[in-house]
C-alpha positions as a Markdown table, in Angstrom:
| # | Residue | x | y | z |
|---|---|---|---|---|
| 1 | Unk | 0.0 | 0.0 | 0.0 |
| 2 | Unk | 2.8 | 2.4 | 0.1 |
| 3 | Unk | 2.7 | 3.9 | -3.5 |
| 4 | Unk | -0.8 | 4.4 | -2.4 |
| 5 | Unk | -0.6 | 6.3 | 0.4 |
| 6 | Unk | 3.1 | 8.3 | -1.1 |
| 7 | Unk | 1.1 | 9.7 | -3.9 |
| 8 | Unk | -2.1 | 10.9 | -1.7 |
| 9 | Unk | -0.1 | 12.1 | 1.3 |
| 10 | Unk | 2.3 | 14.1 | -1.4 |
| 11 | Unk | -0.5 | 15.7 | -2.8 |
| 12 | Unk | -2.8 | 16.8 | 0.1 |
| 13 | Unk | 1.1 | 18.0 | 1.6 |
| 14 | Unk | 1.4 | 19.8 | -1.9 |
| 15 | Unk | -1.5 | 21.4 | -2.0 |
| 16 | Unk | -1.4 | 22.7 | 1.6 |
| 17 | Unk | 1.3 | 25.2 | 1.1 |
| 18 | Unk | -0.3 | 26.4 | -2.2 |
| 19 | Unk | -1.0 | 29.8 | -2.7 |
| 20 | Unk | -2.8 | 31.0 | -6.0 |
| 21 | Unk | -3.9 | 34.7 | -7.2 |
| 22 | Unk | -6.2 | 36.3 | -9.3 |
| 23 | Unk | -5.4 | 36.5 | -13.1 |
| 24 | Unk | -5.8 | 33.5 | -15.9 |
| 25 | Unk | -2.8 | 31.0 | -16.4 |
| 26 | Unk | -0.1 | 32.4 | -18.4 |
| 27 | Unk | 1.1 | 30.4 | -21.3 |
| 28 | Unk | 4.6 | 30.3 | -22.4 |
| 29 | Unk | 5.9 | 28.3 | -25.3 |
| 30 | Unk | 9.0 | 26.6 | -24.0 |
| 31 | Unk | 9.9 | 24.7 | -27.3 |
| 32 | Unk | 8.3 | 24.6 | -31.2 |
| 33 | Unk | 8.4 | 22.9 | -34.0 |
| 34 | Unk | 11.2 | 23.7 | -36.5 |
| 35 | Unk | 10.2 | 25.0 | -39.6 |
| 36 | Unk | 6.6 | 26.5 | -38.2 |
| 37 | Unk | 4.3 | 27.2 | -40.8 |
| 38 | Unk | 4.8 | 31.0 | -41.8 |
| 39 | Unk | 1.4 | 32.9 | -41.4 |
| 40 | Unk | 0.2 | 36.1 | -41.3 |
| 41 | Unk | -3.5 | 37.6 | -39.6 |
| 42 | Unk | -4.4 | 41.0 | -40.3 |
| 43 | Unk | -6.8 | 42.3 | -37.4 |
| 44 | Unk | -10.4 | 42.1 | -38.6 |
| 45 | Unk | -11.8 | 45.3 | -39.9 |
| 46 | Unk | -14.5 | 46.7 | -37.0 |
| 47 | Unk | -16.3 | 50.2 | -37.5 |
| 48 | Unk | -17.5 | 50.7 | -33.8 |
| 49 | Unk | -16.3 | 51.4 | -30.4 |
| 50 | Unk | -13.3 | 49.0 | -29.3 |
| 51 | Unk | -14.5 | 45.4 | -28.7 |
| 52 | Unk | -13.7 | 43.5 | -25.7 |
| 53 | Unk | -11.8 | 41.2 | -27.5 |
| 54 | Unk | -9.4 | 41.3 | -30.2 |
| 55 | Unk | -10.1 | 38.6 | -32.5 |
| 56 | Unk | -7.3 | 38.6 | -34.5 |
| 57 | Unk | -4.8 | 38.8 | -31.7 |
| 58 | Unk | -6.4 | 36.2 | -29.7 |
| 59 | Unk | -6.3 | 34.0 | -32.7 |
| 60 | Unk | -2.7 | 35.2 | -33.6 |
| 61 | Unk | -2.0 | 34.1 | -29.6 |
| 62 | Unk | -3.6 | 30.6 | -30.2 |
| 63 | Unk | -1.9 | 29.6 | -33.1 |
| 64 | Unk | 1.4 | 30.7 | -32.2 |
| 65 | Unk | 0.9 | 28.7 | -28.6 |
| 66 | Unk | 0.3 | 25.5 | -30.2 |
| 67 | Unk | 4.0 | 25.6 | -32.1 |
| 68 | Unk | 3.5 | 24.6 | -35.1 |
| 69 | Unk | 2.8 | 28.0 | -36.4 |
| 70 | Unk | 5.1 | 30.8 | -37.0 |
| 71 | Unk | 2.6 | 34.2 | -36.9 |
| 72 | Unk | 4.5 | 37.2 | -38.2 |
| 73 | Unk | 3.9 | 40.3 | -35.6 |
| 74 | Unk | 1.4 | 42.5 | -36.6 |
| 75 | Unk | 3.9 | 45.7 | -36.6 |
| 76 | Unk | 5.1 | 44.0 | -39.6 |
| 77 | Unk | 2.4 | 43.2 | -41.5 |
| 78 | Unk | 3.3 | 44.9 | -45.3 |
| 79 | Unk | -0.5 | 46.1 | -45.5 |
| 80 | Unk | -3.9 | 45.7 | -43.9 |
| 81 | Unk | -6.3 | 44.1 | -46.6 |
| 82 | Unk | -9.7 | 43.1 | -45.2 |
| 83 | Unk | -11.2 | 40.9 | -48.0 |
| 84 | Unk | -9.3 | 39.0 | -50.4 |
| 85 | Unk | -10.4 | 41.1 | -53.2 |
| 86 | Unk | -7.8 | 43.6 | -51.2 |
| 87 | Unk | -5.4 | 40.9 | -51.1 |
| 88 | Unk | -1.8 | 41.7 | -53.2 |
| 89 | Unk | -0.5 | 38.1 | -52.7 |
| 90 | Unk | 2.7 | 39.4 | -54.4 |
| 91 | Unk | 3.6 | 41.4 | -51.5 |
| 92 | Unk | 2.4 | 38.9 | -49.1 |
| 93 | Unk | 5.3 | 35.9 | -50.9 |
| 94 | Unk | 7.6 | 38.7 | -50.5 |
| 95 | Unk | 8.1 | 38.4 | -46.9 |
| 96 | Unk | 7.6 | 35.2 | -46.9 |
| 97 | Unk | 4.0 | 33.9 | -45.9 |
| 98 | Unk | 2.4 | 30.8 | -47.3 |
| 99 | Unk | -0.8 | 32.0 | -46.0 |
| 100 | Unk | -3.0 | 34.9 | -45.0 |
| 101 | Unk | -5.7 | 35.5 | -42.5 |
| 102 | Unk | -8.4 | 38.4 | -43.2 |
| 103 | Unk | -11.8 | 39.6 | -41.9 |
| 104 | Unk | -14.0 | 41.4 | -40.3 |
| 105 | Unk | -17.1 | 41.8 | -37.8 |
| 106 | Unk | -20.4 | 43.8 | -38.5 |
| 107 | Unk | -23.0 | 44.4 | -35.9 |
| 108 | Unk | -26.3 | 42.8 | -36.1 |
| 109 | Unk | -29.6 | 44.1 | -35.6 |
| 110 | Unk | -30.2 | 42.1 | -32.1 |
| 111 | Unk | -27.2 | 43.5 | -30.5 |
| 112 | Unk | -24.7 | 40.9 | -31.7 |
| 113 | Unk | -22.1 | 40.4 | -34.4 |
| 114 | Unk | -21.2 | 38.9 | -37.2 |
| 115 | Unk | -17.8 | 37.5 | -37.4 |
| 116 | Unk | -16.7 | 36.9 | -41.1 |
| 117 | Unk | -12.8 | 35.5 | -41.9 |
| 118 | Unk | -11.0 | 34.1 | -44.9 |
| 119 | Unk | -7.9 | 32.1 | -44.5 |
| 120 | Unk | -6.0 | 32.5 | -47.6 |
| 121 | Unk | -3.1 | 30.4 | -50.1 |
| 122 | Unk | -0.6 | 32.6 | -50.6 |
| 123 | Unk | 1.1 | 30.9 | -53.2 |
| 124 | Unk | -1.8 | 29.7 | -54.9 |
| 125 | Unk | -3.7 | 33.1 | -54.9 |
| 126 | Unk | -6.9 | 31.5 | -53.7 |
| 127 | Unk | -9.0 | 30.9 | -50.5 |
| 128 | Unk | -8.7 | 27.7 | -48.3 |
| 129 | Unk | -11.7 | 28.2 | -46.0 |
| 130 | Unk | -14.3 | 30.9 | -45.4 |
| 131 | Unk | -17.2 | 31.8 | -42.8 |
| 132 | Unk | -19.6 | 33.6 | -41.0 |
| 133 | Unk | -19.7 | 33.1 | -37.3 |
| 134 | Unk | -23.0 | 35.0 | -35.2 |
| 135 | Unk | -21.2 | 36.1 | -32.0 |
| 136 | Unk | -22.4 | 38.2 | -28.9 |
| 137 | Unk | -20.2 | 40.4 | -26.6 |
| 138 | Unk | -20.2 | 37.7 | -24.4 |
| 139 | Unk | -18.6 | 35.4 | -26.2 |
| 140 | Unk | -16.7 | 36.9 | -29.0 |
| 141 | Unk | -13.1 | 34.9 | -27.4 |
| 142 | Unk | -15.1 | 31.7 | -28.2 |
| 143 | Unk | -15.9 | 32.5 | -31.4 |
| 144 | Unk | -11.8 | 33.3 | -32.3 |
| 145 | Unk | -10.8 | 30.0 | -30.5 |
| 146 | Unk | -13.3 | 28.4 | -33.4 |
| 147 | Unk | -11.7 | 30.3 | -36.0 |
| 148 | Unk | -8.3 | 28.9 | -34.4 |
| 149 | Unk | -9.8 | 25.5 | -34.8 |
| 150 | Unk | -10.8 | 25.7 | -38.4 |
| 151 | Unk | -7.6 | 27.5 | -39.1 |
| 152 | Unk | -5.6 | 24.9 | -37.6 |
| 153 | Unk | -7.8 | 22.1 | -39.4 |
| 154 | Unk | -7.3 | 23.4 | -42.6 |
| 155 | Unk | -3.5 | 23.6 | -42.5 |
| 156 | Unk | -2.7 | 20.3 | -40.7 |
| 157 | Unk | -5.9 | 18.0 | -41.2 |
| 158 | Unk | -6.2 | 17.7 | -37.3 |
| 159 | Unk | -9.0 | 19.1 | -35.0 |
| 160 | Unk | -7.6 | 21.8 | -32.9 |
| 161 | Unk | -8.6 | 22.1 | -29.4 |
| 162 | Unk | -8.1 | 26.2 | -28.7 |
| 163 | Unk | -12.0 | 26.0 | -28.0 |
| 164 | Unk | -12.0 | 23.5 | -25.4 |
| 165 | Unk | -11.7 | 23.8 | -21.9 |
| 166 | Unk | -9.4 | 22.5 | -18.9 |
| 167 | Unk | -10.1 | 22.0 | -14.8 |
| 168 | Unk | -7.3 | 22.1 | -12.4 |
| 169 | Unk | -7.1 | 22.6 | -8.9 |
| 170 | Unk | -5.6 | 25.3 | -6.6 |
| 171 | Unk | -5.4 | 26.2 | -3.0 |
| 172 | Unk | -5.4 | 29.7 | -1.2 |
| 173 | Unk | -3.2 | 29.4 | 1.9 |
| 174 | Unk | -4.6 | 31.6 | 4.6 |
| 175 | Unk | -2.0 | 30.6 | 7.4 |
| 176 | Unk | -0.4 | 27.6 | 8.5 |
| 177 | Unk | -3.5 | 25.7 | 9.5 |
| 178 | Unk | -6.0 | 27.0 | 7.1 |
| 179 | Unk | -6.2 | 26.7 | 3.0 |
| 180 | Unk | -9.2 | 27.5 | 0.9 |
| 181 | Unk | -9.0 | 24.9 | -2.1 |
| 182 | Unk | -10.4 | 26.2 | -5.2 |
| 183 | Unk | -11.9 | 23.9 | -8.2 |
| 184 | Unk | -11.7 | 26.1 | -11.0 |
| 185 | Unk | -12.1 | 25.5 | -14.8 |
| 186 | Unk | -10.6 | 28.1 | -18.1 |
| 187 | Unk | -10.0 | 27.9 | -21.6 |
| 188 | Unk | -7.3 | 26.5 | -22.9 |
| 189 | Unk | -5.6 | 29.1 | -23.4 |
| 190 | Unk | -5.8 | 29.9 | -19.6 |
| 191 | Unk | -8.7 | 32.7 | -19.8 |
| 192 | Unk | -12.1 | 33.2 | -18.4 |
| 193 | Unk | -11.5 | 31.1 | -15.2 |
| 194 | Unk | -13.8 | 30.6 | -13.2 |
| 195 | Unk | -14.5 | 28.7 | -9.8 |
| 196 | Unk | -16.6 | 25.6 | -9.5 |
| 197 | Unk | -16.3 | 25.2 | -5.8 |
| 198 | Unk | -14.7 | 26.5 | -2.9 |
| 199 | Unk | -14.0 | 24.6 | 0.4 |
| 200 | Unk | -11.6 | 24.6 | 3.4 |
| 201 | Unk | -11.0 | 20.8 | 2.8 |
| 202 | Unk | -8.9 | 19.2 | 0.2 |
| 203 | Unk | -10.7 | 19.2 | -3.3 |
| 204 | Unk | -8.8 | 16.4 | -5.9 |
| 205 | Unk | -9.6 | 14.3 | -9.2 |
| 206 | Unk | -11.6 | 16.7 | -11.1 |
| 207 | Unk | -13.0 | 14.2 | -14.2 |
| 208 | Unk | -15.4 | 15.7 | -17.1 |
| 209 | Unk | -17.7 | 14.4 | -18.9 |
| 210 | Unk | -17.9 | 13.3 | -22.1 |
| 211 | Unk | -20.4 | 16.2 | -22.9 |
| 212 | Unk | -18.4 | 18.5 | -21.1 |
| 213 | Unk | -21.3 | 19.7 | -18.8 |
| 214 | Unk | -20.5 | 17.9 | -15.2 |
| 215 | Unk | -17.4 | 17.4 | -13.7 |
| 216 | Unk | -16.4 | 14.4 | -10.8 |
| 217 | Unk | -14.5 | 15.1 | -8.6 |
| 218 | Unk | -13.2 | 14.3 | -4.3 |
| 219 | Unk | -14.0 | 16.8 | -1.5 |
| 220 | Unk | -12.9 | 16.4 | 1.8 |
| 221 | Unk | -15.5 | 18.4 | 3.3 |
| 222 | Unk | -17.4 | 16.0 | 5.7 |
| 223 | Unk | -13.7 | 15.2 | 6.8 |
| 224 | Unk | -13.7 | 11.9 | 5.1 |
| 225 | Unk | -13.2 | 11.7 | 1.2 |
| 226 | Unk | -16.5 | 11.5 | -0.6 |
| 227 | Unk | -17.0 | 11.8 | -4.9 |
| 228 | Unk | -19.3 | 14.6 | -6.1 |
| 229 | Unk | -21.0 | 14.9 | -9.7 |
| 230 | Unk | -21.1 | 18.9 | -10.6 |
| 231 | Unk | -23.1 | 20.6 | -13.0 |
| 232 | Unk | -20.4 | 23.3 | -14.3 |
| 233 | Unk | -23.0 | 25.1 | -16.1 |
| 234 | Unk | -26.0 | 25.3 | -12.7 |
| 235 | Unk | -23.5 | 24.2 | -10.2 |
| 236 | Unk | -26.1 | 22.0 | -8.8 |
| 237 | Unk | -24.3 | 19.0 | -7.5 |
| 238 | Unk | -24.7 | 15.6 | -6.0 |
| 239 | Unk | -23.0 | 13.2 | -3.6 |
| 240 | Unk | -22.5 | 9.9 | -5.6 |
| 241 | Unk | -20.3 | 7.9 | -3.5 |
| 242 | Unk | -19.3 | 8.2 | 0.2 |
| 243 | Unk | -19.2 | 6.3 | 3.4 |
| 244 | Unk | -15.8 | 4.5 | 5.5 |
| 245 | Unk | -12.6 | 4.0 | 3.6 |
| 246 | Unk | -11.2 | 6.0 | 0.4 |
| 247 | Unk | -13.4 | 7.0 | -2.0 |
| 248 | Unk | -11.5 | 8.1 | -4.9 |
| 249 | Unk | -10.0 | 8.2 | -8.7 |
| 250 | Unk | -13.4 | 8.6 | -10.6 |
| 251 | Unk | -13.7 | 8.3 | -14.1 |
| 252 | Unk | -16.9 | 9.0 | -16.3 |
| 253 | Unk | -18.0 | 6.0 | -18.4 |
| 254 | Unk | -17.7 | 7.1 | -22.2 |
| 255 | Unk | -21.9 | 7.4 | -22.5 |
| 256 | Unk | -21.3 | 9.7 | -18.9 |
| 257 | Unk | -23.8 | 7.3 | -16.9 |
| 258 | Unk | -21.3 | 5.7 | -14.6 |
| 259 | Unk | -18.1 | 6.2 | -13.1 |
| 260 | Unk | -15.4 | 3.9 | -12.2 |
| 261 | Unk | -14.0 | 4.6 | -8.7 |
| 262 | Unk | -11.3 | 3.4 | -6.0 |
| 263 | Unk | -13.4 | 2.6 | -2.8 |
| 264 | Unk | -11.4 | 0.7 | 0.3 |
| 265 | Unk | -14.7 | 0.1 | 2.2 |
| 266 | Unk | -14.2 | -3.5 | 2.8 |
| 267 | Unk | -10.7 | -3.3 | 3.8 |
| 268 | Unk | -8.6 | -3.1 | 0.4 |
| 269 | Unk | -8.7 | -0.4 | -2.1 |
| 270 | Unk | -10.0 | -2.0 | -5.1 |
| 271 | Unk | -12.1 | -0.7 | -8.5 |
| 272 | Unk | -15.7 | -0.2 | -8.5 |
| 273 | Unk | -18.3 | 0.9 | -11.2 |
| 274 | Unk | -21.4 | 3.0 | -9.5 |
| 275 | Unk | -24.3 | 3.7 | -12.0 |
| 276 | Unk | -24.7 | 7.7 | -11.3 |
| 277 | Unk | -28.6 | 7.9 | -11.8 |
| 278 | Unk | -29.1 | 4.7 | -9.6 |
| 279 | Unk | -26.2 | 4.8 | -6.7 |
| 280 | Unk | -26.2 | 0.9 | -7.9 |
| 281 | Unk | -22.5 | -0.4 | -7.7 |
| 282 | Unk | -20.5 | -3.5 | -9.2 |
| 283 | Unk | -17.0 | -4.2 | -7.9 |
| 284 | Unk | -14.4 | -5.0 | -10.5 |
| 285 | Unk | -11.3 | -6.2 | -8.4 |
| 286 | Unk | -11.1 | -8.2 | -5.6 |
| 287 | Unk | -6.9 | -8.7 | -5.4 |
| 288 | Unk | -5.8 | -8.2 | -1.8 |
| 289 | Unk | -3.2 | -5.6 | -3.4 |
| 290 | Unk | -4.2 | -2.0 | -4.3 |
| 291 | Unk | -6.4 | -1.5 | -7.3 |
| 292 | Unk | -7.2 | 2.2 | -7.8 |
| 293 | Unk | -6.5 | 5.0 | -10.6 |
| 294 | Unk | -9.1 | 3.3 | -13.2 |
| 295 | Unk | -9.6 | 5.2 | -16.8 |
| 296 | Unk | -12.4 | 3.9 | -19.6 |
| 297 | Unk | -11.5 | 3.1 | -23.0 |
| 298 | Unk | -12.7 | 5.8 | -25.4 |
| 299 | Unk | -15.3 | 3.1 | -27.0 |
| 300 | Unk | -16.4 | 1.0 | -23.3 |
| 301 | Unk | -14.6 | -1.9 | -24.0 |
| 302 | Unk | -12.1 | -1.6 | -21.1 |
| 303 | Unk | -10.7 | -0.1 | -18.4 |
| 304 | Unk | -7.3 | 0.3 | -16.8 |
| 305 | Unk | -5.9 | 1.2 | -13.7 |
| 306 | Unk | -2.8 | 0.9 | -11.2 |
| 307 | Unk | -2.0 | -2.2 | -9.2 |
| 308 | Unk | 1.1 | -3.2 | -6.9 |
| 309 | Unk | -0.1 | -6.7 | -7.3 |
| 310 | Unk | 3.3 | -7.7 | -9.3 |
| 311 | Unk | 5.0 | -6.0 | -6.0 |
| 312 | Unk | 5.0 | -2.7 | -7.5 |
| 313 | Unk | 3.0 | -0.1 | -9.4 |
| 314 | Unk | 1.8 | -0.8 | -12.6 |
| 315 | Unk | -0.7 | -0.5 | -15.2 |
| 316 | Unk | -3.5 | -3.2 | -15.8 |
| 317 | Unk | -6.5 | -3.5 | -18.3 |
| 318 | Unk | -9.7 | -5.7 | -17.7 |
| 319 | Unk | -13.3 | -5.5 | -19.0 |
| 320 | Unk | -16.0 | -3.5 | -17.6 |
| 321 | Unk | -18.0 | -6.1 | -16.6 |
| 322 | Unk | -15.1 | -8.2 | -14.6 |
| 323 | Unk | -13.1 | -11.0 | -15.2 |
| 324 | Unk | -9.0 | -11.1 | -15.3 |
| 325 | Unk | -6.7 | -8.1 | -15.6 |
| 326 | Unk | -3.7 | -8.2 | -17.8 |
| 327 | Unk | -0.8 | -6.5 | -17.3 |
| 328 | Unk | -0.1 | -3.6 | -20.0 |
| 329 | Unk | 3.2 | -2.1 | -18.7 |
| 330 | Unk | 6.1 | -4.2 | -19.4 |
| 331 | Unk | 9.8 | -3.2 | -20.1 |
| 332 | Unk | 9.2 | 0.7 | -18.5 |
| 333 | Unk | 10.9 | -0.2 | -15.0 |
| 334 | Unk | 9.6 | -0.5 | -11.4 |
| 335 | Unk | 6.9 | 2.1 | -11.4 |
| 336 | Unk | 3.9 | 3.3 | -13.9 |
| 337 | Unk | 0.6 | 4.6 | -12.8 |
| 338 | Unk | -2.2 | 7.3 | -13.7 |
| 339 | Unk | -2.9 | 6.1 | -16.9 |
| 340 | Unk | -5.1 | 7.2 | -19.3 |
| 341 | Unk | -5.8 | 6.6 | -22.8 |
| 342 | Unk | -5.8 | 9.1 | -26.0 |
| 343 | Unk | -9.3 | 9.9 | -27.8 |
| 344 | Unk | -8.7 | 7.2 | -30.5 |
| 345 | Unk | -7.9 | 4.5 | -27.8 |
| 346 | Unk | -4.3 | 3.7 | -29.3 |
| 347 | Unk | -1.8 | 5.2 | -26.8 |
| 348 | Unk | -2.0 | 5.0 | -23.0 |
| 349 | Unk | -0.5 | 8.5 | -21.1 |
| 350 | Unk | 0.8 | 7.5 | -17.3 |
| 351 | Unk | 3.4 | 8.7 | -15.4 |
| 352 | Unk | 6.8 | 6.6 | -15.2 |
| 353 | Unk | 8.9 | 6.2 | -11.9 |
| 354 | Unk | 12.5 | 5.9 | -11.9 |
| 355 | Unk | 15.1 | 9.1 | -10.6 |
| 356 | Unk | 12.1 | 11.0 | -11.2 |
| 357 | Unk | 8.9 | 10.9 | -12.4 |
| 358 | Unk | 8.4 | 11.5 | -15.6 |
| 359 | Unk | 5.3 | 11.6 | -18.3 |
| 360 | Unk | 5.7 | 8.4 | -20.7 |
| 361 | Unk | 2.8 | 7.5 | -23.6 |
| 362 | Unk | 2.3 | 3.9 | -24.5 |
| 363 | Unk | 1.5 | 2.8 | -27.9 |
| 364 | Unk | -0.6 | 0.1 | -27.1 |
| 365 | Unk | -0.3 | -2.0 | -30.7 |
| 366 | Unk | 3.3 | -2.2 | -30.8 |
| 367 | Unk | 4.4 | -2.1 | -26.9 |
| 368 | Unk | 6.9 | 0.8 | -27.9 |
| 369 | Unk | 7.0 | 3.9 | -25.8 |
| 370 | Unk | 8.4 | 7.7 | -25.6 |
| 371 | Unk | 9.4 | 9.9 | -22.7 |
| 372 | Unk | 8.2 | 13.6 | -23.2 |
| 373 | Unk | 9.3 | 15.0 | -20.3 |
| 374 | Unk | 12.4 | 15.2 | -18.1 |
| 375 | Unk | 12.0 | 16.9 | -14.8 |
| 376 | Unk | 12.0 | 15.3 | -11.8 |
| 377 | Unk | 8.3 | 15.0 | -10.7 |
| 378 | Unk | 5.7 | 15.1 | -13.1 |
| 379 | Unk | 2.4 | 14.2 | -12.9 |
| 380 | Unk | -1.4 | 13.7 | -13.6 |
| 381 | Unk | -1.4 | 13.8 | -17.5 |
| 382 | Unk | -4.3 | 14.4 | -19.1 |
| 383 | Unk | -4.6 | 14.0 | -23.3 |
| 384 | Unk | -6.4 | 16.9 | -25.5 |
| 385 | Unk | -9.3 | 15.9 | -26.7 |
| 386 | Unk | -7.6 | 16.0 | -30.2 |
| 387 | Unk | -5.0 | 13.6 | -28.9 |
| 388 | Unk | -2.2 | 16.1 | -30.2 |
| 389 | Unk | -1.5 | 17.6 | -27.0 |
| 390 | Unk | -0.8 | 16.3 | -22.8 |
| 391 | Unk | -1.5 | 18.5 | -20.2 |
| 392 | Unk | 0.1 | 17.6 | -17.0 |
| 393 | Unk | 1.0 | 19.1 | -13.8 |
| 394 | Unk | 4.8 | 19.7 | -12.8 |
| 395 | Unk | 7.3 | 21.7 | -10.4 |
| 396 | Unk | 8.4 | 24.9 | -11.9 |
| 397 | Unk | 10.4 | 28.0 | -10.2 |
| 398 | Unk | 8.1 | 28.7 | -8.0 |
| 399 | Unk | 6.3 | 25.9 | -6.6 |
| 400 | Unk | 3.7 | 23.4 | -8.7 |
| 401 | Unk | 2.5 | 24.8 | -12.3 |
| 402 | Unk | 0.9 | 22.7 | -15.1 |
| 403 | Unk | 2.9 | 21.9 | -18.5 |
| 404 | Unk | 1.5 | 20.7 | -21.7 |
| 405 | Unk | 3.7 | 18.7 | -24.5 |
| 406 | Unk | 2.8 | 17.4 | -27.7 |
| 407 | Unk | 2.4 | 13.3 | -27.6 |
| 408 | Unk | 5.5 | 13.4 | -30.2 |
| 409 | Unk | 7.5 | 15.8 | -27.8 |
| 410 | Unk | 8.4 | 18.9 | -29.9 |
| 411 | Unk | 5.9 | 21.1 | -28.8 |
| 412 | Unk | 6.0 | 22.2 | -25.1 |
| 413 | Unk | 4.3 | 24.7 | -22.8 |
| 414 | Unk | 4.2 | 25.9 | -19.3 |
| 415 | Unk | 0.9 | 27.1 | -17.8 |
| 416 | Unk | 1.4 | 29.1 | -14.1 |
| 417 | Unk | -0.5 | 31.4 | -12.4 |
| 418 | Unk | 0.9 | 35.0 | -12.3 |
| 419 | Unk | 0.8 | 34.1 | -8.3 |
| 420 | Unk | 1.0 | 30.6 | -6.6 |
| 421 | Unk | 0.2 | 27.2 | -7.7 |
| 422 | Unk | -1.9 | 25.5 | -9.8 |
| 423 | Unk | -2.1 | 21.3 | -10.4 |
| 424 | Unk | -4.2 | 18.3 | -11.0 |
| 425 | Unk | -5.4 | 19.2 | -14.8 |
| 426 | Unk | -8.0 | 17.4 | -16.8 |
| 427 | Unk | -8.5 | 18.6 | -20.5 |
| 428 | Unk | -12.4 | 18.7 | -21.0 |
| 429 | Unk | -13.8 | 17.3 | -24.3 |
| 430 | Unk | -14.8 | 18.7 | -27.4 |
| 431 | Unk | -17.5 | 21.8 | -26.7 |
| 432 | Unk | -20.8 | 21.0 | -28.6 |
């Protein structure tokens, strides 16, 4: 049981001396990919009083985040067209840009707008994509992290994830016996955070979803751990699973009816499935070592989790409804646990035990495997719902901050709060 109780005594510990302060995450790109595609986006013609947002710079900020892009600054843009028919591309392959981002945003009779972009071909003079987007105040940075999205679809044929969303925990340290811990969710690109709950007992876990609209997650608030289901939208909650023992580790079923779960209320820490609606529960393991950490295959058809019953930590699989568990983790030393697996199923993410801990991903076909990260205690990854990217949490200068790498490792990022600590990510799905 020790692995069990290291990892939850570190991070109650962690999270104790936490501090956090107001402000969104602040991104940083930390490494890119060579050769980023050259693009250029001209901010989006606007007749009226200065908009909240910017689209164009929000955009500009997405897609140079994500590494893969290199956006030329807007101070050097060689002119300001708004519509292609304004477009010189001669001037534009002069300084280089294979392609060209144009628009502009109209008000609408019932107080909204109307958000029109072109992304252009330089080379080829013509356009690649084109729309009209309704938008309110109110949401005008969602509507640029969609034009991110189709921007980056269009130029790499993969989904971006600049709309989605992420959860992560922080606490407020008040003095040395009193924290407030804070469940908060933001973009992805670290704005528009807001808090889910508040509570002066250790909040951990925080699970989506798969429609994005409840999150799981374990308060200490009745001084014993207990799994709540959250409405992030009403914040109506409910209590799900409780009672003696841990109650931790959930996990929302792919069709979001049932959660898998650690419970030790019979002695030993072992899986569970609870049906949400009904409180109705199955137990899945019944080793006498610990069984916990448990994460659904994207279509059902398994689940895996962490066991020390080969005398150390590692990473199992077993159906849903029961039976035997296989081992997964073989050749990746002494220690593996958190897994998870990406969107399309193939690849597990865990975390990897050695001199440090560090975030590994799993190809699950051919048993081969890549580090992404190096420092000395990472944890709690957490795949985009695009499967391009890996959130995770990590130690940075000035305490705990969260880190995001790209599953082939040249794209990384550090997300911290302008003040404090921040940790225990979960990348949301896929807004709908």
């Amino acid at each position: 049981m020790k692995f069990l109780i290291t990892l939850w005594c570190c991070l109650v510990s962690t999270l104790a001396v936490a501090q956090i302060g107001g402000g969104p995450l602040t991104i940083r790109i930390t490494q890119g990919v060579e050769g980023a595609l050259p693009l250029a986006i001209v901010p989006f013609e606007w007749a009226g009083q200065p908009l909240p947002q910017d689209i164009a710079q929000v955009i500009a900020n997405d897609l140079t985040r994500s590494g893969r892009f290199n956006v030329m600054p807007m101070t050097d843009l060689p002119a300001r067209p708004n519509d292609i028919a304004q477009v010189n591309f001669k001037d534009w392959r002069t300084v280089g840009m294979d392609n060209l981002v144009v628009g502009r945003i109209t008000a609408t009779s019932d107080g909204g707008y109307l958000v029109e972009f072109r992304l252009l071909d330089v080379f080829g003079g013509k356009q690649l994509a084109g729309f009209q987007i309704p938008s309110h105040v109110s949401n005008l940075r969602l509507t640029a992290h969609h034009i991110s999205d189709i921007i980056y679809k269009t130029l790499l044929n993969t989904d971006g994830a600049f709309s989605t969303r992420i959860a992560y925990v922080t606490v407020d340290r008040k003095d040395a016996k009193n924290s407030l811990y804070r469940l908060q969710i933001a973009d992805a690109d670290g704005y528009d955070a807001k808090t889910i709950l508040e509570s002066p007992q250790p909040l951990m876990s925080p699970a989506w979803s798969p429609d994005g609209n409840r999150l799981a997650y374990v308060s200490f608030e009745e001084r014993n751990s207990a799994i709540y289901v959250q409405d992030v939208r009403t914040g109506a909650r409910e209590k799900v699973v409780s009672g003696v023992g841990i109650n931790s580790s959930p996990a929302f079923s792919p069709d979001g009816g049932r959660l898998a779960v650690t419970r030790s209320m019979e002695g030993n820490p072992d899986i569970y499935v609870v049906d949400i609606a009904s409180r109705q529960q199955r137990r899945l393991t019944t080793h006498e070592a610990i069984d916990t950490e448990a994460a659904w295959a994207p279509d059902g058809s398994a689940i895996v989790f962490t066991s020390d019953r080969g005398g150390g930590p590692q990473i199992y699989r077993m159906s849903p409804q029961g039976g035997d568990a296989k081992r997964v983790t073989f050749n990746l030393g002494n220690y593996n646990s958190r897994a998870s697996y990406s969107p399309d199923g193939k690849k597990l993410v865990m975390v990897n035990g050695g001199s440090g801990f560090r975030i590994v991903v799993l190809d699950l076909a051919t048993g081969g495997s890549r580090v992404l990260t190096g420092s000395s205690l990472d944890e709690s990854p957490s795949f985009a719902p695009n499967g391009s990217m890996i959130i995770y949490a990590t130690m940075g200068g000035r305490g705990t901050e969260l880190a995001a790498v790209s599953v082939d490792g040249t794209v990384k990022q550090r997300l911290a709060l302008q003040v404090g600590q921040v940790r225990e990510p979960a990348w949301g799905p896929f807004r709908k």
